[in-house]
C-alpha positions in Angstrom: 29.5 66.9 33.8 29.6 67.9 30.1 26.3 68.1 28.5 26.4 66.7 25.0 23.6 67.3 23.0 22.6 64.5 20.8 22.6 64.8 17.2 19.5 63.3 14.9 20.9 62.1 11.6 19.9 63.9 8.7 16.9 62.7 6.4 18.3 61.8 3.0 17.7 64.9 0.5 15.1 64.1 -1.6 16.5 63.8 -5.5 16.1 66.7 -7.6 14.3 67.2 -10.8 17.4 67.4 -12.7 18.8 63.9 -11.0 15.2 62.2 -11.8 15.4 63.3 -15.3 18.5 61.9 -15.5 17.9 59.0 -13.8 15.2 58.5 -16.4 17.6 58.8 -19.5 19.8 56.3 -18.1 17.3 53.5 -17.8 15.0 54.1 -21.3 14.0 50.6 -22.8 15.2 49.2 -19.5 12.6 45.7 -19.0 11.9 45.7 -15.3 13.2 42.2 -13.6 10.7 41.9 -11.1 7.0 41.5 -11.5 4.2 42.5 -9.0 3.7 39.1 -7.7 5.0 38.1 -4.4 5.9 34.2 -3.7 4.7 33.6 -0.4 5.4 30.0 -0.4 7.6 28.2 -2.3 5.0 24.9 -3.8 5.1 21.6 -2.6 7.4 19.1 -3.8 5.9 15.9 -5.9 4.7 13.6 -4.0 6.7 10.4 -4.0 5.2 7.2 -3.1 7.5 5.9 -0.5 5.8 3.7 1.1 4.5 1.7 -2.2 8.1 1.7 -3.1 8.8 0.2 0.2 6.4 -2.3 0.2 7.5 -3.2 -3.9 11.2 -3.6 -2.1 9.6 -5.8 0.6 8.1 -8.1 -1.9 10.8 -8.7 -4.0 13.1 -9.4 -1.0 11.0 -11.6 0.4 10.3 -13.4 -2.7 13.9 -13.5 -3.2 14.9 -15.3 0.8 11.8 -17.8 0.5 11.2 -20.3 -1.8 7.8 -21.4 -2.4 6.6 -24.3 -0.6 6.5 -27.5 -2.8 2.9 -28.1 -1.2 1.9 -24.3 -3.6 0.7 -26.5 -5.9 -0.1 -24.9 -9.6 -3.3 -27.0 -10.6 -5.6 -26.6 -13.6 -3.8 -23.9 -15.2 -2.3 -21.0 -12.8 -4.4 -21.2 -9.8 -3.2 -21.6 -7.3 -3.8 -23.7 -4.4 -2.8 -25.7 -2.0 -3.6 -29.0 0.5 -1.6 -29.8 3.9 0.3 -33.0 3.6 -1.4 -36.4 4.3 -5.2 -34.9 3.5 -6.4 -36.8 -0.2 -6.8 -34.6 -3.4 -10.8 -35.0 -3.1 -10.4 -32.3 -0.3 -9.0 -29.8 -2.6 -11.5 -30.9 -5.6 -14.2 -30.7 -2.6 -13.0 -27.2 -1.8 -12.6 -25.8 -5.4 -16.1 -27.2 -6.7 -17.9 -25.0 -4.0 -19.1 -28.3 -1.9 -17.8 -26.1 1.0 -19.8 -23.1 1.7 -18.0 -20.1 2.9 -19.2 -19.0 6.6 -17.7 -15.8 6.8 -14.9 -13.4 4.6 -12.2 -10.9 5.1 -11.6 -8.4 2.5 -7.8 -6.7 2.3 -8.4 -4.0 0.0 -6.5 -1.3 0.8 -5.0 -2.5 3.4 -0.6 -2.4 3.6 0.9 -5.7 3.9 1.5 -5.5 8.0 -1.7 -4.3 8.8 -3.3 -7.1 5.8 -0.8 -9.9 8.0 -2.4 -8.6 11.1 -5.9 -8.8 9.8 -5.7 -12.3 8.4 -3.9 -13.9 11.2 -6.6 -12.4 13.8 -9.7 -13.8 11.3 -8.3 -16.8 10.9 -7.6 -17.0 14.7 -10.8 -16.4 14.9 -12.9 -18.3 12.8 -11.2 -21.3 14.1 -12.1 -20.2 17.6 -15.7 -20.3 16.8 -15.8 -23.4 14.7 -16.2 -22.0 11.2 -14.7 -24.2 8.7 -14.5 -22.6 5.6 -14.0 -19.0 5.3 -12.8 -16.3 2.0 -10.2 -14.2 1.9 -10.1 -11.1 -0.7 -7.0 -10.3 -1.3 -7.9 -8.4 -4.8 -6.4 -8.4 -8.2 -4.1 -5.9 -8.1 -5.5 -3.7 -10.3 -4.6 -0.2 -8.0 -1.4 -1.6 -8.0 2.3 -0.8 -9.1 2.5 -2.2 -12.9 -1.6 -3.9 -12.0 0.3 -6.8 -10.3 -1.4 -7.8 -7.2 0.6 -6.9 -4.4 -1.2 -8.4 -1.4 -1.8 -12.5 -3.4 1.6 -13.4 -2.9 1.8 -12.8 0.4 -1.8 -13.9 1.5 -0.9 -17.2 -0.3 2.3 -17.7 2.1 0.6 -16.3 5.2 -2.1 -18.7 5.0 0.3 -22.5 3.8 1.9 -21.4 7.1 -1.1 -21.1 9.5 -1.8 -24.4 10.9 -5.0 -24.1 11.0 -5.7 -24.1 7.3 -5.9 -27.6 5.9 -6.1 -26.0 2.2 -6.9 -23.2 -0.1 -7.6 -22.4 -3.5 -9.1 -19.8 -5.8 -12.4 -18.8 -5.5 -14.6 -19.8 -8.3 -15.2 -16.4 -10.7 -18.7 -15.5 -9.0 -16.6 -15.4 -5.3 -14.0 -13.2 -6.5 -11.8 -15.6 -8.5 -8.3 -14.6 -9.1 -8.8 -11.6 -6.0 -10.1 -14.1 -3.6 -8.9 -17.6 -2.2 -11.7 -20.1 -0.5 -9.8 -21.3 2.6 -10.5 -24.7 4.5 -9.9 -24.4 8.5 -9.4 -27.3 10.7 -12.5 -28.6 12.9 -12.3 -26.7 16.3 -10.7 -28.8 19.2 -12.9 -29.8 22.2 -11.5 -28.5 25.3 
């Protein structure tokens, strides 16, 4: 068995005077590249609002497949409203004039489109359940909105002409919300 001995590398000599004094002469007016700050993190990238562009995309889409209903009726300027077919105008004049009293309200702000859907299908649901007949929904004006269109009125006004519980709808008078809200007219509740 042959013994080896094991041999340590040697340190590095350290540099001498004369090769630091040259070093020295070979870098005068040299700008160093680095400064004495250390990146940890690299920053966050800008935020990009993907889900308002989704829901923006949505909209249009949907605007695009589905026409309007000829019963969205654009009376007294652009508010709009709108009666089921075979009820007489006086409901709707009823209805905008405030001779129906609202008996209870859901207000969407904030809310994205399938969780506003959600909410205003359950409350309507609801409110027929229990015999309410006229109820507001706050939709708002859009004013957090992309470009201060409202996002959610559109929608809200095609959710509800295809609830068949709701006999009409039309804007809420200015004091009720106006152009953010709609005064809604439910059916009478059926005896069981």
């Amino acid at each position: 068995m042959s013994s080896k001995k094991r041999r340590h590398p040697r340190a590095p000599a350290l540099p001498s005077e004369d090769d630091i004094a040259l070093f020295r002469q070979a870098v005068v007016g040299v700008q160093p590249i680095t400064t004495d700050r250390v990146l940890l993190e690299l920053p966050p990238p800008r935020a990009w609002p993907a889900q308002r562009e989704a829901d923006d995309l949505s909209v249009l889409a949907e605007s695009i497949r589905g026409p309007l209903s000829i019963d969205l009726r654009l009376e007294g300027g652009e508010e709009p409203s709108f009666l089921r077919a075979g009820l007489t105008r006086q409901v709707l004049r009823d209805l905008r004039r405030g001779r129906w009293v609202s008996q209870g309200q859901i207000d969407l702000h904030g809310a994205t489109r399938d969780v506003a859907h959600d909410l205003v299908v359950e409350f309507l649901h609801d409110a027929h359940r229990r015999g309410i007949r006229c109820v507001r929904v706050i939709h708002g004006k859009g004013l957090g909105s992309p470009g201060r269109e409202p996002v959610l009125k559109g929608l809200v006004l095609r959710w509800l002409m295809h609830r068949p519980e709701v006999l009409a709808f039309c804007q809420a008078r200015p004091h009720e919300g106006g152009a953010g809200a709609l005064m809604v007219l439910l059916k009478p509740a059926t005896r069981d």
